[in-house]
C-alpha angles and dihedrals in degrees: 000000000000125000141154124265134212112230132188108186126175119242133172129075143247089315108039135350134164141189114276121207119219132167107212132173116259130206135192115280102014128133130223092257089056083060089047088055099048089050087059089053101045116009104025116024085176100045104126123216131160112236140153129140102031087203097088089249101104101051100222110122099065117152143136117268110188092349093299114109111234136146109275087229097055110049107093115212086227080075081073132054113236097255097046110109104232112210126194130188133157136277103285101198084073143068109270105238095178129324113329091344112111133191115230101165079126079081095053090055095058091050094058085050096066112087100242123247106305114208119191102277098234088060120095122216095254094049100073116122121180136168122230083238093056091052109043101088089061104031087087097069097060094075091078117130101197093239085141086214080134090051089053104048095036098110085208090075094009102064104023105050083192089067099069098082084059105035128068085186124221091312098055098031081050083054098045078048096052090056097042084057101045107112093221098041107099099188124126100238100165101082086049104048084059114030096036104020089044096226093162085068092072116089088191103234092151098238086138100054090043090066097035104125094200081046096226110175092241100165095045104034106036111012100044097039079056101056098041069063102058090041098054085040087051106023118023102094087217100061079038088056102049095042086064098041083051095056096047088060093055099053089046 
């Protein structure tokens, strides 16, 4: 059944911006992003917002609604009452482009910043052979979208702007994750994940897993596990022995 909606949408631009009131017709079984699109068609003709898939799999379409980020697509307007006012604005932990489009090459950067999958060099490509078993930690990870609604509501970045040289924030330390975990990568990623990838600067409390739309477990299965890594690395006087004893040999 069909009603009208109250609707509060960001508009302006890098300089200045402010909320806009509409009223726009709603149907059963729509999403936000389908009401951002009728306003286009019939309210704002120049109102920009970043879209692709519309099946929650691209990861476009990433914004705040009611100051909870979520994917445009795949927030039903049954999550609202019909009297409720909606507002969407865009990500706040980057850079406004236009409207509720956002620009998070910042996230781009990081990813440049991760040394890539490292196989034993005497093994050719066609030679890798895995169990299930030996995958499945890090297999998770791999259904990440890149919407970055980790990135935004991460406080880290979100909330310290000067952090953001030191910090890749819960997508790029569960990469790092994900490779430290691959049974055939043979690259050292502990130091990394805390000295570059500044690991020690999250305080865990799971506000990344809890907006995550393909619901990966980002905080337990990837950001923890790292950091029991990087204590035993830094911390168990075992690994701290051996480390030395190590050492020693190699000098000798």
């Amino acid at each position: 059944m069909a009603y009208k909606a109250k609707f509060k949408v960001w508009r302006g631009d890098a300089e200045s911006g402010e909320l806009h009131d509409f009223l726009v017709e709603v149907n059963e079984g729509e999403v936000v992003l389908d009401i951002i699109h009728r306003l286009q068609a019939t309210q704002a003709p120049d109102l920009a917002v970043r879209w692709n898939c519309k099946a929650g799999k691209c990861g476009s379409c990433s914004a705040e609604v009611n100051g909870r980020p979520r994917l445009l697509c795949m927030t039903r307007m049954s999550t609202f009452t019909e009297d409720e006012t909606v507002t969407v604005t865009p990500m706040r932990t980057f850079p406004v482009i236009r409207d509720l489009v956002t620009d998070v090459s910042f996230n781009y950067t990081k990813a440049r910043e991760i040394p890539s999958f490292t196989p034993p060099a005497d093994l050719a490509p066609g030679d890798y052979r895995m169990q299930q078993v030996d995958v499945e930690r890090s297999q998770e990870f791999r259904k990440c979208i890149e919407c970055f609604l980790c990135q935004n509501t991460c406080h880290v970045v979100r909330d310290h702007e000067d952090n953001k040289e030191s910090f890749s924030g819960p997508r790029f330390l569960m990469r790092v994750a994900e490779l430290e975990m691959h049974p055939l990568d043979t690259a050292d990623r502990v130091p990394a994940a805390q000295e570059a990838n500044g690991l020690g600067l999250c305080n865990i409390t799971k506000c990344c897993t809890e907006v995550c739309p393909e619901h990966i477990k980002i905080t337990d299965n990837a950001l923890i596990p790292m950091k029991e890594r990087v204590a035993d690395r830094k911390y168990d006087p075992i690994v701290w022995l051996g480390n030395k004893l190590f050492r020693r040999t190699t000098k000798n």
